[in-house]
Structure formats: C-alpha cells, structure tokens
VOGU-3710 file (C-alpha; in Angstrom, 3 decimals, decimal comma):
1> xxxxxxxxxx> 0,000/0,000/0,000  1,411/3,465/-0,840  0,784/6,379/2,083  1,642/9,790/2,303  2,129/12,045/5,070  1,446/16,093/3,790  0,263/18,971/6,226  1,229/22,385/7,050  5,095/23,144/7,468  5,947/22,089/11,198
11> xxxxxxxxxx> 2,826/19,803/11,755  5,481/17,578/11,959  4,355/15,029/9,261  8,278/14,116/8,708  8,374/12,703/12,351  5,002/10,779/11,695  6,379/9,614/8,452  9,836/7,833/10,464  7,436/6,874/13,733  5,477/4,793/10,549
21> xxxxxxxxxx> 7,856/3,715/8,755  9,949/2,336/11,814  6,595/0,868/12,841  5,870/-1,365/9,474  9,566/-2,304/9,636  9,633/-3,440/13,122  6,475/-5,516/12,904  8,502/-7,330/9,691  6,514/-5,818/6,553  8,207/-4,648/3,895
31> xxxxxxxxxx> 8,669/-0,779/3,691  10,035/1,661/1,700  10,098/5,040/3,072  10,684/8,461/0,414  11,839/11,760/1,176  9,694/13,877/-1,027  9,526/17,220/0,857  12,041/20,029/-0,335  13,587/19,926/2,877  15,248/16,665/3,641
41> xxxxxxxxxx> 15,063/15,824/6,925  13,733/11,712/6,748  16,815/10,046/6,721  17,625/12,049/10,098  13,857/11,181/11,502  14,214/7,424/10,907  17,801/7,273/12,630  17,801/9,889/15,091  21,378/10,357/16,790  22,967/8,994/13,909
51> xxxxxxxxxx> 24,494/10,193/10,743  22,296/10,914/7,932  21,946/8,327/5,735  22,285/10,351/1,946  20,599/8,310/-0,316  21,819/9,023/-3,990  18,966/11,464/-5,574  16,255/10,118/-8,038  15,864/13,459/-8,828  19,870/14,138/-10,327
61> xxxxxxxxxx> 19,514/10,971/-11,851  15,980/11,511/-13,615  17,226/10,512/-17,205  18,611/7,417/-16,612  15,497/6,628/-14,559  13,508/7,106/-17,763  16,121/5,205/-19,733  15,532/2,706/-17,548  11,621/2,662/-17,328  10,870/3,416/-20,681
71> xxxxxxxxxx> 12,369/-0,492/-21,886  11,692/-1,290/-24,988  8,067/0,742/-25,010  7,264/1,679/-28,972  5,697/4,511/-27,721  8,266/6,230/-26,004  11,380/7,285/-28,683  13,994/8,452/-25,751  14,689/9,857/-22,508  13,535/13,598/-23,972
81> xxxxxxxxxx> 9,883/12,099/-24,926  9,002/10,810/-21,234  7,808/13,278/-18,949  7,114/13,142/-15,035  3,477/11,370/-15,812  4,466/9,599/-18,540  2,435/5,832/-17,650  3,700/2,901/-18,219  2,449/0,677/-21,358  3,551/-2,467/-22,919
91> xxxxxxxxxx> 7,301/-2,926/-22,946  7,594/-0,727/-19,853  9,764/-2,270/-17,386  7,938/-2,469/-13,899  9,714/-2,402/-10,815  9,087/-4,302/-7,422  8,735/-3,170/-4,168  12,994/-3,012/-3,121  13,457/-5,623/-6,229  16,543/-6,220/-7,522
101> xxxxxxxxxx> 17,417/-3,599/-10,687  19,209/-1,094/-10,702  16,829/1,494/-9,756  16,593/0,380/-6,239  20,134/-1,065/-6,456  21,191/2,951/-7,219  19,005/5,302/-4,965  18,129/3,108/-1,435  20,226/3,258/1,404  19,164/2,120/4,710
111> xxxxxxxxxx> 18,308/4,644/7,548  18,473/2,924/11,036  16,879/0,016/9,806  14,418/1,590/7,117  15,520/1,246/3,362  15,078/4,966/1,885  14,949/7,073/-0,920  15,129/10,377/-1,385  14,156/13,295/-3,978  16,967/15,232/-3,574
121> xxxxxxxxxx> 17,681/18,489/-2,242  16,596/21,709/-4,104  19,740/22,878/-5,445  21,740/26,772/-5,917  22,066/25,676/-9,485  17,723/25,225/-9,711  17,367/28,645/-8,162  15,061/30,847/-10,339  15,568/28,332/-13,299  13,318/25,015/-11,941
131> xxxxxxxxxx> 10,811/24,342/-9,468  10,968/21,806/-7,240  8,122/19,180/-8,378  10,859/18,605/-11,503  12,406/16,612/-8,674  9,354/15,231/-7,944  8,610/13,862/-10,727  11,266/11,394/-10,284  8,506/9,953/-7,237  5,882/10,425/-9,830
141> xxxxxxxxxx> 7,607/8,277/-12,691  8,663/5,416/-9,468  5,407/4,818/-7,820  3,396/4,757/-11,630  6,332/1,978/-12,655  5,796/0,100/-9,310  4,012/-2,920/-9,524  3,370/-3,344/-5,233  1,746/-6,052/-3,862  -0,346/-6,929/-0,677
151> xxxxxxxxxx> 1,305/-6,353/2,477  4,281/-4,067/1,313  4,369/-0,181/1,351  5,708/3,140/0,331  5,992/5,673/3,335  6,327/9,027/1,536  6,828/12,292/3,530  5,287/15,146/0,768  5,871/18,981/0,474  4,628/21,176/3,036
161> xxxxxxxxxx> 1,039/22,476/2,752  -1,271/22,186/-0,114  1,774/22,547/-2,979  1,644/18,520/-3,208  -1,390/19,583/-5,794  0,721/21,466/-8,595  1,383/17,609/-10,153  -0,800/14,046/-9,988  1,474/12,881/-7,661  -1,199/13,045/-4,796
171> xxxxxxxxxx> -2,927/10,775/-6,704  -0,758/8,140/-6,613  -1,548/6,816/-3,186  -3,731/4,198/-1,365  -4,490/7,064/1,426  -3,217/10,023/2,481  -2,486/10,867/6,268  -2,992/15,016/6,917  -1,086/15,801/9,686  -2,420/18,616/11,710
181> xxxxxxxxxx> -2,214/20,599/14,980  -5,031/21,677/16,952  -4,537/25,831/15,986  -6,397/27,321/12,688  -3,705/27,304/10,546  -3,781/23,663/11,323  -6,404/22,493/9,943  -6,175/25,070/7,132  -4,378/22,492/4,985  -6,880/20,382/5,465
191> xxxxxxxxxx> -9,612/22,478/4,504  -7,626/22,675/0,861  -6,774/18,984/0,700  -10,267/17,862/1,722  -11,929/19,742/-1,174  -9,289/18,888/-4,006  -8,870/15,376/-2,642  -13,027/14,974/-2,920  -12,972/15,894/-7,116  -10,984/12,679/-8,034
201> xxxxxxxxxx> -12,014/10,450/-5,306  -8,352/10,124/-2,897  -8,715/8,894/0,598  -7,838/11,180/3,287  -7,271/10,972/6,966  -6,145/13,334/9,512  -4,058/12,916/12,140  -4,309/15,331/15,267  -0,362/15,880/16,258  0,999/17,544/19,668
211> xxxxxxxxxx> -2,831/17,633/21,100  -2,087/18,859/24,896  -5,681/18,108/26,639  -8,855/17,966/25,851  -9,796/21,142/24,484  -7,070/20,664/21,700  -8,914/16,969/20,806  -12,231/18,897/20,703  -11,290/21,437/18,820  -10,053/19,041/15,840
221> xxxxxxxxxx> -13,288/17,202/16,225  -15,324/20,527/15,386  -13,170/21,497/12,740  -12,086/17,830/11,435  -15,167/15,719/11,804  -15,226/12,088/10,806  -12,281/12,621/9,256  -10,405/12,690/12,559  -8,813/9,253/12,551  -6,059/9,612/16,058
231> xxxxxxxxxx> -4,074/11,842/17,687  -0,602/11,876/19,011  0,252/13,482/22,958  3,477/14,945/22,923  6,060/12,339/22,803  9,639/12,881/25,294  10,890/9,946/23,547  10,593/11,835/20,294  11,788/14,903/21,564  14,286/13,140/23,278
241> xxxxxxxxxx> 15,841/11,756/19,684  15,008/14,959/18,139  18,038/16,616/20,510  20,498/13,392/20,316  19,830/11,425/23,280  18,512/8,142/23,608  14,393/8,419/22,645  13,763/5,383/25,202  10,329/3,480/24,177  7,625/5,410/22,761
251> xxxxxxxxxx> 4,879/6,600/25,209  1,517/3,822/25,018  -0,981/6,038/23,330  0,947/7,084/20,512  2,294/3,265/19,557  -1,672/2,593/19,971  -2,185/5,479/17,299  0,768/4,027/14,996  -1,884/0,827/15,313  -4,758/2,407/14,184
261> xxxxxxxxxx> -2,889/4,090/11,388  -1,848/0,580/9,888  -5,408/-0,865/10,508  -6,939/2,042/8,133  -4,079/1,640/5,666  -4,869/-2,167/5,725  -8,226/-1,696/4,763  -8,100/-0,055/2,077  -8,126/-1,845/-1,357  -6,163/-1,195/-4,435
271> xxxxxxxxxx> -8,001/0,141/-7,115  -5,544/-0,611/-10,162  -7,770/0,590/-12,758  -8,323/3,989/-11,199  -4,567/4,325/-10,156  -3,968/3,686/-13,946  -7,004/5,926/-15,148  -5,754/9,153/-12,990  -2,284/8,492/-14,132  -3,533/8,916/-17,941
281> xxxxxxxxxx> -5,277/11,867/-16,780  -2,903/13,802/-15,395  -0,311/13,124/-18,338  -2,837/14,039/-20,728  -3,355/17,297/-18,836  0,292/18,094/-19,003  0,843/17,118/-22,789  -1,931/19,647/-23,378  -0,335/22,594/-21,046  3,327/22,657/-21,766
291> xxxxxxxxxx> 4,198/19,249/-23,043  3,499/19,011/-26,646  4,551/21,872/-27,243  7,914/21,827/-25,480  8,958/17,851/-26,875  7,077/18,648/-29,861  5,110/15,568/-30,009  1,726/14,387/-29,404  2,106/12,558/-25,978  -1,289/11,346/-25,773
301> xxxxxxxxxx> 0,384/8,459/-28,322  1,720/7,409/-25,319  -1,063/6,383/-23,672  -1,208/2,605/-24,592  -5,340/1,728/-24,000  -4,133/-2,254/-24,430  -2,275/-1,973/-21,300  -3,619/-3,550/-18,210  -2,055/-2,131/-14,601  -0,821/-3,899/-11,886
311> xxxxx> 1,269/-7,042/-10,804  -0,064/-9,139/-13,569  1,578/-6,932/-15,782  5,004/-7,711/-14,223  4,704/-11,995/-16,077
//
C-alpha cells in the first residue's frame, strides 16, 4: 500500500512519516520510506542520533530513470519524450517493491533500519531556473512503474502544505495521512486537501499531532469531523531523539495510534484501474499545457489503452 504524510510546514508530518515507517519495519513488513519534501530531513527522523543516511537522488539521476523505465516501449522514442506522468504501457519495465534492478540497487540506502529514498535536495544551481516538483517527478515516474503487492508499502513524507497539488502525484496513493495541529492554521491544509482530494475520489485521513488536553482533541473534532482518525500526545521519547539522546520506548498512546494508522491503511483496497485511469489523466493534462509543445510531439500516443495495470503486468 502506498501512504503519504502532507500537512502544514511544522505539523510535523516528517516525524510521523519515520514513527510509521519504523513501525511497518519493526512488525517485519516490507517498507520503503521516500523523502519527497524540499527539505530533507527523513533520513535524520528514521535514525535519530545517527548520521544521515544520503541516499543518492532520483531526482539528479531523472534521465537514466527514464532510460531505464521506458524499456523497450514503442511509444516512447527516448529519454527527452518521457515526462514526469508519462504511464507505463507495454514494454515498460515495472519495478518491485525493493526488487533487484538497478533502480533500487542505485538510490536506497538504509536509515536505522528503514531502506530509503530520497528526492533530492533543491539545489543553488535550480534557483530561479526550476521548481521543485521537476524533482518530484522522479517519485511520480517510481510509484506509476511500481508494480506493489499486498502487504508491502511506500511511506512518503510530501511537500509542506497544499503545494503537493501542482502535479498528480497526490494521486498516486492508497491514502493520504494530513497531519495537523489543533490551531487554525492547522487544519487550514486540510480544509484545501479535503476539497481537491473529494474531485478525483483520494482517501484522506487526519491525524491530530501535539494535542495537549482535551480542548485541543475537541477542537479538531469541530473542525475535522469524521475525518479525525487519532491523535498523538506529545512524545519525550521523540523529543528526546530529536536533541540526540537516547528516545527510550515510545509513550503507550501514541504506539496505539501508529496501530490504528496501519489498521486504516490495511483496509483499504487497491483500485488498479483507477490508479492507472488518474495516471492517464494527469499526463494528458500536461501534454496539453506545456508538453506538446515543449517535446514537440503528441504525448497522448503514449497512452497505450491495451495496457492492463498492476502485478499481472510484471509476467
């Protein structure tokens, strides 16, 4: 199952992307936690006291990722024809969950015990010449090429606030965890992911963080709703790690909250045909905006309607 963590800037959605991670890996699953926020800070969060662990960036490597994805698709001529949404079609090569090619042999490293890729910082050399969802799109290209299966998952920690929406890549997820703190600006996020999550159907839970009493918990229920799934108390093991020394074992409620997190994420079902169908979407949404006109082709060749998403597609 593939999860992202997004909320406002210092919600602290990179801390409840590690906690997660480290959960799934501890209980044995297979994980595979992603640094996609502009500020890189995961590798610390999933081995505090350590350091970093600098996984090579997908994002300075984003041609010979589409080298390597592309295969021997007709559709796609070269490296300069595949954009950020191209989909995958027959002749595509599809990659496993941690598998064994070289995209995964290339850009994971392990942090503590978490294997982890990363984006890649934003650069001095991008500065008023690139945005940062060109990075991005490395993520974008990965997860539509991944062929995951029951019982593994992608932990990705997105950009701060609502800017996950300037590409599809917040459709690319089983369900998305919002991340907010019991104040107004909060749960403004929310507001904005709520409403553009709603228009193409993308699960969404929130996740009340450093709630003090019971006024904070009430307040997220009036603004939140049904869509309040936990909340996290303020954690002196995480605190604790945060500033170097040993974290100790995390307090009862929030390992009971890392619970219910997994249960929701397990019950959800993949819906391959969607996943697939809001890929297209969004890549035929870019070919018409900037695309065509800056490869010069007509990318919506690229779509291939005989190809059929998903594991089986991996035989």
């Amino acid at each position: 199952m593939r999860v992202a963590f997004v909320g406002k800037g210092g919600s602290g959605k990179t801390t409840l992307s590690a906690l997660f991670a480290r959960h799934l890996e501890r209980s044995g699953a297979p994980v595979l936690a992603i640094d996609g926020d502009i500020n890189q800070h995961l590798a610390e969060a999933l081995a505090p006291g350590t350091a970093p662990a600098v996984a090579p960036p997908l994002g300075a490597h984003l041609g010979e990722l589409k080298d390597f994805l592309r295969g021997t698709n007709p559709r796609i001529a070269s490296r300069e024809a595949m954009i950020k949404t191209t989909p995958p079609g027959r002749g595509s090569r599809l990659l496993r969950l941690l598998g064994d090619d070289e995209v995964h042999a290339r850009h994971v490293v392990r942090a503590g015990d978490v294997p982890l890729m990363a984006t890649g910082e934003f650069e001095e050399s991008d500065l008023g010449v690139a945005c940062y969802h060109s990075k991005l799109g490395a993520v974008e290209l990965y997860l539509n090429h991944l062929a995951d299966g029951p019982g593994e998952y992608v932990v990705v920690d997105m950009t701060a606030g609502a800017d996950a929406f300037a590409s599809g890549l917040f459709t690319r997820f089983d369900l998305t965890f919002l991340v907010a703190e019991p104040t107004r600006k909060g749960v403004s996020v929310y507001r904005q992911y709520r409403d553009h999550a709603r228009e193409f159907g993308i699960r969404i839970a929130v996740i009340g963080n450093k709630v003090t009493g019971e006024d904070d918990l009430l307040f997220l229920k009036q603004e939140v709703g049904d869509d309040l799934l936990t909340h996290l108390v303020h954690s002196p093991a995480v605190r604790a790690a945060e500033q170097g020394r040993s974290e100790g074992e995390l307090e009862p409620h929030n390992v009971h909250a890392l619970r219910l997190l997994r249960e929701a994420v397990d019950s959800c079902s993949r819906d391959w045909p969607t996943l697939h169908r809001h890929a297209v979407e969004f890549h035929l949404r870019n070919a018409r905006a900037w695309a065509d006109r800056v490869t010069g082709l007509d990318l919506a060749a690229q779509v291939d309607p005989g190809y059929v998403p998903g594991p089986p597609a991996l035989t």
